[in-house]
ZARO-937223 format. One record per residue (C-alpha): residue number from 1; x, y, z. Coordinates in steps of 0.2 Angstrom, whole numbers. Each point is the difference from the previous one (the first is absolute). Example, Ala and Ser with C-alpha at 12.3 -4.5 7.8 and 13.67 -1.06 7.14 Angstrom:
BEGIN
SITE_1_62_-22_39
SITE_2_6_17_-3
This chain:
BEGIN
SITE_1_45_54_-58
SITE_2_9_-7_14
SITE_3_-18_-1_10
SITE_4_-11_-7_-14
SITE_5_15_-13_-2
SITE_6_-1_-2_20
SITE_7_-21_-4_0
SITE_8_3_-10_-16
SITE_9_8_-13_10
SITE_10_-7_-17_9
SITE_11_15_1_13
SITE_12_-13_5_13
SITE_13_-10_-14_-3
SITE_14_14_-12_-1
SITE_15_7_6_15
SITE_16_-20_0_8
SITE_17_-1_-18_-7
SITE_18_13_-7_8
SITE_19_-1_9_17
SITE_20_-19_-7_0
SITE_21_6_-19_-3
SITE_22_14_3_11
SITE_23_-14_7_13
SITE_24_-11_-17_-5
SITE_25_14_-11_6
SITE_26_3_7_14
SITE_27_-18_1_4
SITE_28_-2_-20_-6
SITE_29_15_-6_13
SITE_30_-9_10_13
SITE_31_-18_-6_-2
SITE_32_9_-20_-2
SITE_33_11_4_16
SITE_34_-15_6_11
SITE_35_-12_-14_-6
SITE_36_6_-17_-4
SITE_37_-1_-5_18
SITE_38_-17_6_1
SITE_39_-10_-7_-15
SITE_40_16_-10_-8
SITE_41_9_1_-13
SITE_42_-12_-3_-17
SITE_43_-12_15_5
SITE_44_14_12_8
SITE_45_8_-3_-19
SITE_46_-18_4_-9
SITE_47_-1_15_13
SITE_48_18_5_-3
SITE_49_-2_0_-19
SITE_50_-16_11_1
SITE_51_12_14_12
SITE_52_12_-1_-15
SITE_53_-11_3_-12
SITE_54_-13_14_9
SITE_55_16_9_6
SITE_56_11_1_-14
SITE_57_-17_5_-11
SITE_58_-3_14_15
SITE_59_19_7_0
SITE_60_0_0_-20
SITE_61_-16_7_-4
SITE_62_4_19_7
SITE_63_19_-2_-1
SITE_64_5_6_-17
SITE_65_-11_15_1
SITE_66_7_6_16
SITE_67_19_-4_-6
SITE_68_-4_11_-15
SITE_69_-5_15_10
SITE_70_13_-1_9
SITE_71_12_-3_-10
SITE_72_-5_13_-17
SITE_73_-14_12_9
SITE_74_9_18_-2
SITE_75_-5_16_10
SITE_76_-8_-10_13
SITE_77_-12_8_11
SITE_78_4_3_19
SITE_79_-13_-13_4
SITE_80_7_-11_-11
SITE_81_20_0_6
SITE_82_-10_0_19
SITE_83_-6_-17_-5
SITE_84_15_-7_-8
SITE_85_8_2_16
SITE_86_-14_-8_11
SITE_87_3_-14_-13
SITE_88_18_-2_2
SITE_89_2_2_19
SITE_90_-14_-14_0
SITE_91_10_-10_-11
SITE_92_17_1_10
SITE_93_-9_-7_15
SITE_94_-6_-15_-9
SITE_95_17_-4_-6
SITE_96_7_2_17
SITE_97_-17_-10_8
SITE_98_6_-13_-15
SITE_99_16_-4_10
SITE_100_-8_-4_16
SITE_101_-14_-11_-7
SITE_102_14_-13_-9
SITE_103_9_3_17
SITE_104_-15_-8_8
SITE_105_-2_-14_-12
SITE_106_17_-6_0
SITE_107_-2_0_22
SITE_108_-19_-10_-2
SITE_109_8_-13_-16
SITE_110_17_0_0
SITE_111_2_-10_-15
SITE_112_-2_15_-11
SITE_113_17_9_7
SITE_114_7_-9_-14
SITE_115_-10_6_-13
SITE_116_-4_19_7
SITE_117_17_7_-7
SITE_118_3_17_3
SITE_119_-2_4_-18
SITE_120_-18_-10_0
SITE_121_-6_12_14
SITE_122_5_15_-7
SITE_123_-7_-4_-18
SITE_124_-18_-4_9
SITE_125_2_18_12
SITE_126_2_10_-15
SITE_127_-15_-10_-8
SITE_128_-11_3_14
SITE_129_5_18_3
SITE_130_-3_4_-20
SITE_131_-18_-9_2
SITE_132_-5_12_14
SITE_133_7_15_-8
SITE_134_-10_-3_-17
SITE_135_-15_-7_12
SITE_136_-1_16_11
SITE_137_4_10_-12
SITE_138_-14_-4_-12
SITE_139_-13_5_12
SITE_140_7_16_3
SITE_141_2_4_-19
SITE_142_-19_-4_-4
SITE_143_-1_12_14
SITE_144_9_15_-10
SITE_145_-9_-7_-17
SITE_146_-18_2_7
SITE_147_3_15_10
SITE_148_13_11_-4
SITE_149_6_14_10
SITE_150_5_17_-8
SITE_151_18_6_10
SITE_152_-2_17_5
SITE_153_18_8_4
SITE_154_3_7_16
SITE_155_0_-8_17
SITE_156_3_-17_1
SITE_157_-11_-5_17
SITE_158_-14_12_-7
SITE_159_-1_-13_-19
SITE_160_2_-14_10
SITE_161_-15_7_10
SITE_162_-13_3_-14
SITE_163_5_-16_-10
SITE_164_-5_-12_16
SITE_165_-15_14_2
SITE_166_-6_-4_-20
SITE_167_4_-20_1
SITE_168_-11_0_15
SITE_169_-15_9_-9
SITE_170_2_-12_-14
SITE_171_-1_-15_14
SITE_172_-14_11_8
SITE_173_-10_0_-18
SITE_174_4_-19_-2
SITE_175_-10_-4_16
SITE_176_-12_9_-4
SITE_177_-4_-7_-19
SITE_178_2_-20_11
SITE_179_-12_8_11
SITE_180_-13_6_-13
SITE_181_2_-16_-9
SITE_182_-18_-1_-4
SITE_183_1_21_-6
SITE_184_-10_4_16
SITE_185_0_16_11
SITE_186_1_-5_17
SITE_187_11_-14_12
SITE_188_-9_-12_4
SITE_189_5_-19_7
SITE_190_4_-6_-19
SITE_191_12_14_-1
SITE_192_7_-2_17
SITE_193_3_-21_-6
SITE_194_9_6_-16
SITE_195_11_11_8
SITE_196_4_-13_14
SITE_197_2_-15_-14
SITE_198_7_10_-14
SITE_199_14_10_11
SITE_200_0_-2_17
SITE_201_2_-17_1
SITE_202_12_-2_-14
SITE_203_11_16_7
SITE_204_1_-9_16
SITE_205_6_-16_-5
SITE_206_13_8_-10
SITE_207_4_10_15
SITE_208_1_-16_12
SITE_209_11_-9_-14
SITE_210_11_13_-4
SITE_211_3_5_18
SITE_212_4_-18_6
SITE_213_12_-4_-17
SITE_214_10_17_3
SITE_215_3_-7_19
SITE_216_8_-14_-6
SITE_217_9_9_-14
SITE_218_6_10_12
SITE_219_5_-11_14
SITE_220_8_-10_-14
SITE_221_11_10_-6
SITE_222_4_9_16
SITE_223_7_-17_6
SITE_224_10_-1_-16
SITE_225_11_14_4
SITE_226_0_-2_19
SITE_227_18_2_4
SITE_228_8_5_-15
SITE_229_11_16_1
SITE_230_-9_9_-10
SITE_231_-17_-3_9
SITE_232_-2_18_8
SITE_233_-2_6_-20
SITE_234_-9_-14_-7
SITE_235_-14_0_14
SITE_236_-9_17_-7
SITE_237_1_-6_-15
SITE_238_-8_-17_5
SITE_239_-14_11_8
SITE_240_-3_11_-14
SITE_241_-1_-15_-11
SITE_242_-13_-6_10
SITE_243_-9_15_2
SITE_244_1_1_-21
SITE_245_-4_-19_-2
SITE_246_-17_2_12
SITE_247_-6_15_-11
SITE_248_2_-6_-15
SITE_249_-8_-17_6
SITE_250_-14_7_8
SITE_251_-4_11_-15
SITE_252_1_-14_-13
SITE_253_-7_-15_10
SITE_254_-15_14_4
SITE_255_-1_2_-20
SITE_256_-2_-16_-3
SITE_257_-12_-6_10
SITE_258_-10_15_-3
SITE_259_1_-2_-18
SITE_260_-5_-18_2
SITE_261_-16_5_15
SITE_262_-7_12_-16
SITE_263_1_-13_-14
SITE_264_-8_-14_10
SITE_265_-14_16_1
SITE_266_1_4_-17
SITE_267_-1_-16_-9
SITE_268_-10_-9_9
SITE_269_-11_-7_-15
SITE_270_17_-10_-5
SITE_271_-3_-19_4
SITE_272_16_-2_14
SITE_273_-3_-19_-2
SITE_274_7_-4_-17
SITE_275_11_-14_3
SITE_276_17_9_-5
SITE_277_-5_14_11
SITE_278_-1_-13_15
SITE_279_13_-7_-4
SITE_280_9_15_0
SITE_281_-9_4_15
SITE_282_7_-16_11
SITE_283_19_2_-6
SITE_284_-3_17_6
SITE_285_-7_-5_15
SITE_286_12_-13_3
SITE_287_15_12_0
SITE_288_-8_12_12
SITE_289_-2_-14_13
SITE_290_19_-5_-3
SITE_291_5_18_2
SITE_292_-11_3_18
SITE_293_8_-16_5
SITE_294_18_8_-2
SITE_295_-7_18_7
SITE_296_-3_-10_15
SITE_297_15_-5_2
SITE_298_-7_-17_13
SITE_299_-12_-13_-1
SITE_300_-18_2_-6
SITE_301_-4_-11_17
SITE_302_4_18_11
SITE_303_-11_12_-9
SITE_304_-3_14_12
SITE_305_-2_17_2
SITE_306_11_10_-12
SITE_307_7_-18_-8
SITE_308_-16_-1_-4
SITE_309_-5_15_-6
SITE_310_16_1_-11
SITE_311_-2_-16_-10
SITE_312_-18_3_-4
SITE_313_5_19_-5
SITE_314_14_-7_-10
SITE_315_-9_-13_-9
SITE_316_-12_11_-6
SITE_317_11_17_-5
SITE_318_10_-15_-11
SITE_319_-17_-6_-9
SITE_320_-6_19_-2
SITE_321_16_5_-8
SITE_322_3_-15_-12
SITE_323_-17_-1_-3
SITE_324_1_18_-7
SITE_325_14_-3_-8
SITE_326_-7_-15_-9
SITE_327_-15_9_-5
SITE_328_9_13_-8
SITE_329_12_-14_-11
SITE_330_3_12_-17
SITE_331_3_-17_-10
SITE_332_17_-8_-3
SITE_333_6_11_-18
SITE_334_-6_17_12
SITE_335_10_-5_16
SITE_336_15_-2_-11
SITE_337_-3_13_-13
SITE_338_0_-12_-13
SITE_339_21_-5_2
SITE_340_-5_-15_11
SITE_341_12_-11_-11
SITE_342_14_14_1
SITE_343_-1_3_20
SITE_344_1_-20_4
SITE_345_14_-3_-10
SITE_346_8_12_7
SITE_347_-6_-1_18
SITE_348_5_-20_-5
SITE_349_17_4_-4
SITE_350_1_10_17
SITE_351_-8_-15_12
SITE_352_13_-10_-7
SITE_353_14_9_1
SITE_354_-4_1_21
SITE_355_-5_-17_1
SITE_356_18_-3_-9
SITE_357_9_12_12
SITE_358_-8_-6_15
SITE_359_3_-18_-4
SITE_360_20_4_-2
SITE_361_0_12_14
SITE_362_-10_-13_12
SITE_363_14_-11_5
SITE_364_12_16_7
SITE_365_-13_11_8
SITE_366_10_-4_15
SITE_367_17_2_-7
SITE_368_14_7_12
SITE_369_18_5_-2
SITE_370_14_-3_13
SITE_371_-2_15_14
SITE_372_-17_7_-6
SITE_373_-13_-14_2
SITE_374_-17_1_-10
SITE_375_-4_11_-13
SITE_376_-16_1_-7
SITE_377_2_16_-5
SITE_378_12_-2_-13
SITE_379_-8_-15_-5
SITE_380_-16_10_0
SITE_381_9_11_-13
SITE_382_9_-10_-11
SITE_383_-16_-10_-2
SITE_384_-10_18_-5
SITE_385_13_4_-14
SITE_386_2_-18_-5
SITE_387_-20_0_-2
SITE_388_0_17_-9
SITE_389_13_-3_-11
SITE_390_-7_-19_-6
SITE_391_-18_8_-3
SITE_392_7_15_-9
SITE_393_10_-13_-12
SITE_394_-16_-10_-1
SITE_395_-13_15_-7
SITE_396_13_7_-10
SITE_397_-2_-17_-10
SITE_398_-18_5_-4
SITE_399_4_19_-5
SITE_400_-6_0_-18
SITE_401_-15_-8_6
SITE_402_-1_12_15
SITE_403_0_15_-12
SITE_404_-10_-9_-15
SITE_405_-13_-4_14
SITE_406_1_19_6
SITE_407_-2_8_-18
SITE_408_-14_-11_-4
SITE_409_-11_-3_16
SITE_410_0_18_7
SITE_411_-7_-1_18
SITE_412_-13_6_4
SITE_413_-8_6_16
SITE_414_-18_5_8
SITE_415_5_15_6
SITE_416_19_4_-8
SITE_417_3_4_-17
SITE_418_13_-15_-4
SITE_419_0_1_-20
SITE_420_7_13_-14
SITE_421_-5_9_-14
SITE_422_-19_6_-5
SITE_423_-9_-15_9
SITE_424_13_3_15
SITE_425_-5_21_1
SITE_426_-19_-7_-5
SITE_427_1_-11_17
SITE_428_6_15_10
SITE_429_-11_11_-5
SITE_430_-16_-10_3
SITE_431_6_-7_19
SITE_432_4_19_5
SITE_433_-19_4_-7
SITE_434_-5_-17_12
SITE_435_9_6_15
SITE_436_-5_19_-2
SITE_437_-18_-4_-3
SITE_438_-10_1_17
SITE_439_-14_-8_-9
SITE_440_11_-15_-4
SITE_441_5_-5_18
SITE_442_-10_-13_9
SITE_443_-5_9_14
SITE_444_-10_-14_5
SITE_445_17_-11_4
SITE_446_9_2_17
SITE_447_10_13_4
SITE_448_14_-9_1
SITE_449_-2_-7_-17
């Protein structure tokens, strides 16, 4: 009872929805920061407002889902604890890497060290390290959904073995059917140009972009920690965080730009010059270009070798991925599983409540006492509770909605079973015969998919 009531509840997508605006902002300061001086103030707005939007749609998307696993999925495969962890050592060095990038803002504009509180800073670190929890870990769980891998008890190395030994026959297979596209017998130079369009290129890209993100994570948040006492433990942790971000990075970025490769393929008698679609198209586009120019980290007048390189890969791993995502937009009532009133009341309530805290906090971020000097810490605290405390006031207003809403708008999921009774079991019944059904799985989508 205490799990159906636990998947019966929108707090994972309350919670993704507010880490995904929280993420936009962020994402919106940044893109302004980085471009007013370049293309001025009116278009670095219009450009801001497009990251905002792109981004919080691109953290919100996969986030519930993922949360949801994680949260209610009981007798978990090995795999699937394996990936949990990549997913949180990722995390924890993008909430560390968080610190040292509003480090850096506050040396470049110093105005802002007013306004980035301790408590502002650690709101957005914990936003940006739940978006690339749910991010990474979406790609490894359409991983386990498409091809599951049946334990086998006994030695540890030898499962580990024969799983990566099955995946890579499923990748193997997958080439092949890209290859044969046409359902021919032989390579020939067509096969060899899907194969370089449809994965090579793509996998590199991913590779290039991952590789050069996780170097700057890295660095980041190595500097972060440089010379605190407890450096010597926190440093393998830092490295195993970033070994754990660059897999499940690589793997999803790979994924989606494979996925996207084999449905330009697939659909190509679909008209890609509708006027919403180019629209979407330049927005897209837009937000790829601001996100090189912060990859490369210097002006667009110095382009060479691996600036270069690193801007035009970043650029275009940004498009593939929200373009993806975009293509695969379920509908507004399907994203939010038909409770959008409920979840942005709620997550309402909860914005306010921090925007409130923060706005009475802002003027002692730097309080001191007498012999002890600064204490964001405690402020850092106090503000936390304050926060909590105010938001939890705030939605128990709305608990007879909240319960009248649950009771009467059951979610409901594409692949979990979120409702009760005989249409709930009916559900179940017939996604278990979907996902045990060779015939029904689309082999011709990517192997990543």
């Amino acid at each position: 009872m205490h799990h159906e009531k636990q998947q019966k509840t929108p707090w994972p997508h309350i919670i993704s929805l507010i880490a995904s605006l929280l993420i936009g902002l962020d994402i919106f300061v940044f893109f302004y920061l980085f471009s007013f001086r370049v293309i001025g103030v009116i278009p670095a707005i219009l450009i801001s407002s497009c990251g905002f939007l792109l981004n919080t749609y691109l953290y919100y998307i996969d986030g519930p889902e993922n949360l949801i696993d994680f949260w209610t999925s009981k007798n978990k495969s090995l795999w699937s604890k394996i990936f949990d962890w990549i997913s949180l050592l990722g995390a924890l060095l993008i909430f560390i890497f968080t610190y040292y990038v509003y480090a850096e803002m506050i040396i470049i504009y110093p105005v802002l060290e007013f306004w980035c509180t301790p408590f502002l800073i650690t709101v957005m670190a914990c936003s940006d390290s739940l978006g690339t929890f749910t991010m990474n870990k979406s790609g490894f769980l359409h991983l386990l959904r498409d091809y599951p891998i049946n334990e086998v008890q006994g030695d540890f190395f030898q499962t580990l073995i024969n799983t990566l030994i099955t995946w890579f026959g499923h990748f193997k297979r997958f080439c092949l059917k890209v290859a044969f596209f046409d359902d021919q017998s032989s390579f020939n130079l067509f096969s060899i140009s899907r194969l370089l369009q449809d994965i090579v290129f793509p996998c590199t890209i991913g590779f290039i972009v991952t590789f050069a993100f996780t170097k700057t994570y890295l660095l980041g948040a190595l500097a972060v920690v440089q010379g605190s006492i407890i450096a010597y433990l926190l440093t393998p942790i830092i490295w195993a965080g970033a070994i754990a971000f660059f897999v499940g990075e690589l793997y999803f970025v790979c994924e989606q730009n494979i996925q996207l490769m084999r449905s330009m393929r697939l659909n190509q008698a679909k008209s890609f010059w509708d006027f919403s679609n180019f629209a979407i198209n330049i927005i897209i586009a837009a937000n790829a270009i601001a996100n090189g120019l912060i990859a490369l980290e210097g002006s667009v007048l110095f382009l060479m070798g691996w600036g270069a390189v690193r801007f035009i890969s970043t650029c275009l791993q940004n498009y593939y991925v929200l373009k993806n995502k975009c293509n695969q937009y379920p509908g507004f009532k399907e994203i939010n599983n038909n409770q959008a009133e409920l979840i942005f009341k709620h997550a309402g309530i909860i914005l306010l409540s921090l925007i409130a805290i923060y706005s009475v906090q802002l003027q002692f971020a730097a309080m001191g006492l007498p012999g002890v000097g600064f204490m964001p810490v405690f402020v850092v605290l106090v503000s936390i509770l304050g926060f909590l405390c105010l938001a939890t006031i705030g939605c128990e207003c709305l608990k007879p909605s909240f319960f009248r809403a649950s009771s009467e708008k059951p979610l409901a999921s594409r692949s979990m079973n979120f409702g009760g009774g005989a249409l709930g079991s009916k559900l179940k019944v017939e996604i278990a015969n979907v996902q045990t059904s060779p015939d029904n799985r689309d082999d011709e989508a990517s192997l990543m998919c």
